[in-house]
Backbone as CSV, one residue per row, in Angstrom:
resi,resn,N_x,N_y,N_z,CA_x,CA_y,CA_z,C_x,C_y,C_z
1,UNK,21.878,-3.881,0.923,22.612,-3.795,-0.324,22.209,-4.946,-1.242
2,UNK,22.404,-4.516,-2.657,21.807,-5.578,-3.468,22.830,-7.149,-3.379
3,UNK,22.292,-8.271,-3.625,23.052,-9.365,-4.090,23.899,-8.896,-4.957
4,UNK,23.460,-8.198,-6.298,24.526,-7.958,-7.535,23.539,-6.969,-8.167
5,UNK,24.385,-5.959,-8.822,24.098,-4.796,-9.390,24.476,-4.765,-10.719
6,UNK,24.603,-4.839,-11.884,24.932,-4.542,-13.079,24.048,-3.113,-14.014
7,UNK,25.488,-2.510,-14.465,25.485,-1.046,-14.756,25.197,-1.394,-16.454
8,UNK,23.820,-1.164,-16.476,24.112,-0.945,-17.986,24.064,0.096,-19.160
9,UNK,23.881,1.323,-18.397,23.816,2.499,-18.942,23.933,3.620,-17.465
10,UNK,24.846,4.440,-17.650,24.614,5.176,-17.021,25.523,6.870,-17.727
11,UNK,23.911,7.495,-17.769,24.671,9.245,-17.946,24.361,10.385,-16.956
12,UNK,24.618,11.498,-17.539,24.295,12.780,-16.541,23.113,12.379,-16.305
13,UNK,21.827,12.226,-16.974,20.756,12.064,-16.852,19.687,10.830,-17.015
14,UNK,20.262,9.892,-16.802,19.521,8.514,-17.225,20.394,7.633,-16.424
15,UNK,19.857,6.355,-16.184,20.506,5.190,-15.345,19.777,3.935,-15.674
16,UNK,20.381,2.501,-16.261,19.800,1.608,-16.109,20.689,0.313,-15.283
17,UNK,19.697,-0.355,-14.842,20.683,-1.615,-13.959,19.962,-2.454,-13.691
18,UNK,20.069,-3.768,-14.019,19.437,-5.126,-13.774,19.929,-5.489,-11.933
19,UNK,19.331,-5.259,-11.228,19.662,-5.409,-9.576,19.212,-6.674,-9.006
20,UNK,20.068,-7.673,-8.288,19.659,-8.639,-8.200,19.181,-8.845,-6.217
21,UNK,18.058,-8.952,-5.408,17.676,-8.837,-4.352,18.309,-10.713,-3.721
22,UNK,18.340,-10.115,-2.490,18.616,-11.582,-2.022,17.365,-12.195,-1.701
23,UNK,17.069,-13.306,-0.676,15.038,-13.557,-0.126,14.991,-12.778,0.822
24,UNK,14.089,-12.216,0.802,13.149,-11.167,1.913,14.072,-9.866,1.602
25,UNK,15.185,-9.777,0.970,15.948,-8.478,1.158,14.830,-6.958,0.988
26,UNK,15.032,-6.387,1.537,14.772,-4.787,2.209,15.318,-3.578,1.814
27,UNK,14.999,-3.023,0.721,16.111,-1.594,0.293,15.541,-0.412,1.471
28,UNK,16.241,0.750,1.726,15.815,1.514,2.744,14.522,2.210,1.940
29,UNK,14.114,2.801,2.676,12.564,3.785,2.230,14.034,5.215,1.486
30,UNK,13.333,5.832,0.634,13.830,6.545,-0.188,13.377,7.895,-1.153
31,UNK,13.755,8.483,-1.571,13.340,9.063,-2.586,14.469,9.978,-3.684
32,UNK,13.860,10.102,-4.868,14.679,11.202,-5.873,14.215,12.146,-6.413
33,UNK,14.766,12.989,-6.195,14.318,14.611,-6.513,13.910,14.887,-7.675
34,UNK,14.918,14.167,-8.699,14.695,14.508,-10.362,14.047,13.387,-10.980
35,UNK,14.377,12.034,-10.765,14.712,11.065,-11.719,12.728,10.082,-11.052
36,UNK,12.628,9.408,-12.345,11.063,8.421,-11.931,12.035,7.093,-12.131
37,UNK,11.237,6.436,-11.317,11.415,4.750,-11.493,11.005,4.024,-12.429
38,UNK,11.048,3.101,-12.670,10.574,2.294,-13.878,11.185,0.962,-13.557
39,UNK,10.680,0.364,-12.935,10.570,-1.166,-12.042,10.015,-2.283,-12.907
40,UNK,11.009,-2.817,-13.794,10.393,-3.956,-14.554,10.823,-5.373,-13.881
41,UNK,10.213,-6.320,-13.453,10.250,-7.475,-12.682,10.888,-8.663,-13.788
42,UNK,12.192,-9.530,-13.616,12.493,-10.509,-14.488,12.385,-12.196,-13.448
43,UNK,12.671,-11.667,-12.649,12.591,-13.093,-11.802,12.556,-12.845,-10.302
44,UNK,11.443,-14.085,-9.565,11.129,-13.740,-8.595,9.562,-12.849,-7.983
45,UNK,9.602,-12.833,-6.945,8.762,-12.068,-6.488,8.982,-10.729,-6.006
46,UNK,8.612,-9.950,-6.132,8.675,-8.520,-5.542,8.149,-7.328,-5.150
47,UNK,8.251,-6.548,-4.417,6.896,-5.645,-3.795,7.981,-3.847,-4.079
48,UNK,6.742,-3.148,-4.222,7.261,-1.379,-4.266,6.350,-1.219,-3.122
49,UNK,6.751,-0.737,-2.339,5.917,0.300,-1.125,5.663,1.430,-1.095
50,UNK,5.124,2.237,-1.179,4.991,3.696,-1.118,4.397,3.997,-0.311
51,UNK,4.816,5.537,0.277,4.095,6.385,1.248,3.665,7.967,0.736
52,UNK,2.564,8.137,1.117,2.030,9.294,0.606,0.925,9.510,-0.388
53,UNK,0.338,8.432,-0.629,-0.268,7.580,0.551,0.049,6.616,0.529
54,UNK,0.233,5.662,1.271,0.576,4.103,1.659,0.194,3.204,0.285
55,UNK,0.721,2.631,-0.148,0.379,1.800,-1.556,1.457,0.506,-1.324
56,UNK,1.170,-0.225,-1.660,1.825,-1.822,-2.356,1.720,-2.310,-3.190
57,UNK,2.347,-2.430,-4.318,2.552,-3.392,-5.259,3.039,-4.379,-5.712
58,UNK,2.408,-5.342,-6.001,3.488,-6.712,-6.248,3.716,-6.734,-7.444
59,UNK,5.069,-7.358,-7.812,5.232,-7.621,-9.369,5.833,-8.832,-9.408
60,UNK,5.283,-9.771,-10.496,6.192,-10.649,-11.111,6.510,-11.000,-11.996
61,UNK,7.083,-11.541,-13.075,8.106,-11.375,-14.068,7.401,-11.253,-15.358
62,UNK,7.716,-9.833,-15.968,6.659,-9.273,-16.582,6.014,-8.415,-15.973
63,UNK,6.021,-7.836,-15.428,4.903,-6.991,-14.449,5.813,-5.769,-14.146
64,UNK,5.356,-4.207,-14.066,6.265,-3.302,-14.087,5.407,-2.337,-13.413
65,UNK,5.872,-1.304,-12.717,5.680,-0.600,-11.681,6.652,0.498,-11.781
66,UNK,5.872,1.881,-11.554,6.652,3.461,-12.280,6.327,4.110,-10.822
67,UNK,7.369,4.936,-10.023,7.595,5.305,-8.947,8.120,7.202,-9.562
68,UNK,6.979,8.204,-9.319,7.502,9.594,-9.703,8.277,10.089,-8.928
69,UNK,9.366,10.882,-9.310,10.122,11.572,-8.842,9.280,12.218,-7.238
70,UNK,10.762,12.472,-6.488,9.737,13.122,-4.806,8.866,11.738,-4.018
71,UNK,8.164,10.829,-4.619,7.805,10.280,-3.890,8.501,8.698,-3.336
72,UNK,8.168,8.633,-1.775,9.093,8.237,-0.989,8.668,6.471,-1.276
73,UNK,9.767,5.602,-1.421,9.330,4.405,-1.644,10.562,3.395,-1.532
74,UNK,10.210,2.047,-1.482,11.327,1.171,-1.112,10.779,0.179,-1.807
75,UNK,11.911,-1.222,-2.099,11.703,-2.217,-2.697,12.065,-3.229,-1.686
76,UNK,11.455,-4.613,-1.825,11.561,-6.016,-1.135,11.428,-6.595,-2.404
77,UNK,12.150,-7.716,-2.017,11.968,-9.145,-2.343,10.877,-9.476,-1.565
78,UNK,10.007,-10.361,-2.347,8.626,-10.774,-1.191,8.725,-12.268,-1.392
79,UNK,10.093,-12.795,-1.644,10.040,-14.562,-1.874,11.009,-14.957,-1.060
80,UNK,11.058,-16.180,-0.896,12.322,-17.384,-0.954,13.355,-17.303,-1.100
81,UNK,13.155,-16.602,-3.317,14.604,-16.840,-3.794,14.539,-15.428,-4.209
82,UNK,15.769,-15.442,-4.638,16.717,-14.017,-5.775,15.497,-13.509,-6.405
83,UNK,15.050,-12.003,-6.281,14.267,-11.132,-7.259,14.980,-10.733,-8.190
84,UNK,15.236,-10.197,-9.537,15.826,-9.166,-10.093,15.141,-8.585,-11.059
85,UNK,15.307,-7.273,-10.857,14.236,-6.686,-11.613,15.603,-5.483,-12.561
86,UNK,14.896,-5.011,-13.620,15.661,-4.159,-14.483,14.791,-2.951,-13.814
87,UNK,16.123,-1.743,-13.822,15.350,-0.258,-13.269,15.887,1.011,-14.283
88,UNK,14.834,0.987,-14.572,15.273,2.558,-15.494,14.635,3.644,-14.945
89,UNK,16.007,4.554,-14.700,15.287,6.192,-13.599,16.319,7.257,-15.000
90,UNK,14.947,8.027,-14.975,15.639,9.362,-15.629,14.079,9.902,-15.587
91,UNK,14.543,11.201,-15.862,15.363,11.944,-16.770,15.587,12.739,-15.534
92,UNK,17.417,13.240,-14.968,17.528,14.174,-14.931,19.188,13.314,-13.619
93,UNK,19.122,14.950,-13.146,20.337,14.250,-11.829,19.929,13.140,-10.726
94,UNK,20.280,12.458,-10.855,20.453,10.933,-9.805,20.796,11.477,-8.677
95,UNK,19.789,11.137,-7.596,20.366,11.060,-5.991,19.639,10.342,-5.519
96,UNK,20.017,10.073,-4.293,19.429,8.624,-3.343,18.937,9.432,-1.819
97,UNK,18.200,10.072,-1.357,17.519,10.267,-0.249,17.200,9.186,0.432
98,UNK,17.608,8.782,1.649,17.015,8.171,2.438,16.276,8.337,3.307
99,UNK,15.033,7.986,4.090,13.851,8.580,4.532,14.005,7.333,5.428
100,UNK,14.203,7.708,7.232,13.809,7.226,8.760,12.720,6.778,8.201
101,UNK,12.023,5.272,8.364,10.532,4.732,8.759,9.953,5.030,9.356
């Protein structure tokens, strides 16, 4: 679970939230049916993982990373301290799939 979550838009079809990671924190592997990611990095270090095929990305502040709908992926903190990155997912219905490693 995140350190701190802040809601700053949320509709039927759109979601934004500045999410704050703890060090090394681990979100589960995942995916969403409708909605793309949009992973903008403000502080800290941080990694997107993907499978299908296997990919890694690092971002740091300034640095942004777009995750399409269906495909399966998770976020880390890859530092020390607090990551937080701003996430904008749309367009469409929001759900959270979780996907066994």
């Amino acid at each position: 679970m995140p350190v701190r979550e802040e809601v700053l838009l949320k509709t039927q079809d759109a979601r934004v939230r500045i999410i704050e990671l703890g060090p090394w924190e681990v979100a589960f592997w995942h995916y969403h049916n409708e909605v793309t990611d949009n992973m903008f990095c403000l502080s800290g270090k941080m990694s997107v993982r993907l499978k299908d095929p296997d990919e890694e990305t690092f971002l740091l502040p300034g640095q942004r990373c777009k995750v399409a709908q269906g495909r399966v992926h998770q976020v880390v903190n890859a530092g020390e301290n607090s990551a937080t990155y701003l996430l904008v997912q749309g367009v469409g219905h929001y759900d959270f799939n979780v996907v066994k490693s």
